[in-house]
Structure formats: structure tokens, C-alpha cells
C-alpha positions as CSV (number, residue, x, y, z in Angstrom):
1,X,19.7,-9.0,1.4
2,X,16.7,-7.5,2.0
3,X,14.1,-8.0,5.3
4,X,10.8,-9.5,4.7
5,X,7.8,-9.1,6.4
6,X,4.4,-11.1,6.1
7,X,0.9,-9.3,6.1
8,X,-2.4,-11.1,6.4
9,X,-4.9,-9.2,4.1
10,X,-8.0,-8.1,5.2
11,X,-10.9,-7.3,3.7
12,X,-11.3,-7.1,-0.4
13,X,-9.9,-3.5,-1.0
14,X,-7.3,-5.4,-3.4
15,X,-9.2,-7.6,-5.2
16,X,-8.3,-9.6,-7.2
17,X,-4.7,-9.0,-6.3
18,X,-4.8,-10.2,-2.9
19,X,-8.4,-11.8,-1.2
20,X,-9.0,-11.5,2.7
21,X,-6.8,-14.1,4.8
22,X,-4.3,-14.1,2.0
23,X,-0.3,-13.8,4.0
24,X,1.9,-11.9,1.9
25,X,5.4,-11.4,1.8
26,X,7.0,-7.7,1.4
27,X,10.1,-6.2,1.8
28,X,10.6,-3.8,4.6
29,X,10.4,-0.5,3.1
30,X,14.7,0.7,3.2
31,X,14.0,4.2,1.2
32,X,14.0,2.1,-2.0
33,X,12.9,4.0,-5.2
34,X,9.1,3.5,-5.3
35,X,7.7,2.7,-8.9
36,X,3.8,2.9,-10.2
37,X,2.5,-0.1,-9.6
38,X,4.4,-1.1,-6.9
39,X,2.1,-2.7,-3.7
40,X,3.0,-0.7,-0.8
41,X,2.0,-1.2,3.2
42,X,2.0,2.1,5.0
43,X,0.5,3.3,7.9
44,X,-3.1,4.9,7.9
45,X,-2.6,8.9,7.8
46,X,-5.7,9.6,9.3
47,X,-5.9,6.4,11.9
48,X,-3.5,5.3,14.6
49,X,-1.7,1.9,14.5
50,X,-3.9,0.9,10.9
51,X,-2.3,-0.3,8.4
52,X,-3.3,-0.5,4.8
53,X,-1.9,-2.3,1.7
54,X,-2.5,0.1,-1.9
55,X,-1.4,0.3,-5.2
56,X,0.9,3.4,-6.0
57,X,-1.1,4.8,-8.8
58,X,0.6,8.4,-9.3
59,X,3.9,9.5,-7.9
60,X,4.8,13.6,-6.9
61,X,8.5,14.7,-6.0
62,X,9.3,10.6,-5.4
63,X,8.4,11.4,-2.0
64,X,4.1,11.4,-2.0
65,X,2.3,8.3,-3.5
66,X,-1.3,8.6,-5.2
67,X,-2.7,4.5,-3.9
68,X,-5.7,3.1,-4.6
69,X,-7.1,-0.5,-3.8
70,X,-7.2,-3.1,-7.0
71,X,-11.2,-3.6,-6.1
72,X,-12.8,-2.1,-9.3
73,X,-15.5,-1.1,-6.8
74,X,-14.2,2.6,-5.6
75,X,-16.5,2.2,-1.7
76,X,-14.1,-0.9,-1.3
77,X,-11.1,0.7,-0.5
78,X,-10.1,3.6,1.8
79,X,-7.6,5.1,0.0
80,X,-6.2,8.5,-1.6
81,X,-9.6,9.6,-2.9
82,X,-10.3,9.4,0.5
83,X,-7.0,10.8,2.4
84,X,-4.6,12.3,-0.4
85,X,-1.0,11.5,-1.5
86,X,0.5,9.6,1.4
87,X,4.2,10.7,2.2
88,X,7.3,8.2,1.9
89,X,7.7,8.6,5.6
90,X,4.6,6.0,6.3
91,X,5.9,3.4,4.4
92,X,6.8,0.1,6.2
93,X,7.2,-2.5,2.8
94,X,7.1,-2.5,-0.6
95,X,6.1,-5.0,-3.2
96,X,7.8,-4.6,-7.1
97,X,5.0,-5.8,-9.5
């Protein structure tokens, strides 16, 4: 059974997806196999105790995830253009799409 955990989205990086004050549900990140297209929360590589919610857009060695925001507006979102592939050990939940 797995463990969920609620976020409250902030800010309109995933537009349409999710809209600021949305709660969501995931489940806690267990080493499950990540897909494209899942919605992942992981914590900020560059910022302490940040968390952000992203789209896994490309995947290398199923261990580094390429995420981007949904916003079609690329200054929305901070994101791998801005930080790179973001490692499997930063993830805290997952979301299958």
C-alpha cells in the first residue's frame, strides 16, 4: 500500500496541470521506476529545504530526470534548463500520469 503525501502548489510553473493553492496527492517516492511524464516532487538542487513539483521530460541511466514545468511560458518555471538532470536521490513523490 503505498504512502501518500499532499502538496499545496505554488505558483503557475505547472499550468494547466496544477494552478497555485491546488493540494495534491502523491505517493512517497519508494525507488519506484520513474516514467516520462510522470509528476515528480523533489528537492531543489541548487536551494535548501525548496521543494519543486516538474514533469519528467527525458530520462538518463533511470537514475537522472530531465523536468520541466507544464507552463508553456519557459520564465515560469525553474527547472532543468535552469539546473540540469536532477538525480533519483532528490525525489520525495511521484505522480503516474
Amino acid at each position: 500500500m503505498s504512502e501518500y503525501l499532499t502538496f499545496n502548489i505554488k505558483g503557475d510553473s505547472m499550468m494547466p496541470t496544477f494552478n497555485d493553492g491546488d493540494l495534491v496527492n502523491f505517493d512517497k517516492y519508494t525507488n519506484q521506476d520513474v516514467k516520462i511524464d510522470d509528476i515528480v516532487v523533489f528537492m531543489h538542487p541548487l536551494k535548501d529545504d525548496f521543494k519543486l513539483i516538474k514533469r519528467v521530460k527525458k530520462i538518463r541511466d533511470k537514475s537522472k530526470f530531465f523536468v520541466e514545468g507544464d507552463n508553456l511560458n519557459i520564465g515560469a518555471s525553474s527547472d532543468s534548463h535552469n539546473f540540469g538532470y536532477i538525480n533519483k536521490n532528490n525525489l520525495i513523490a511521484i505522480k503516474r500520469t
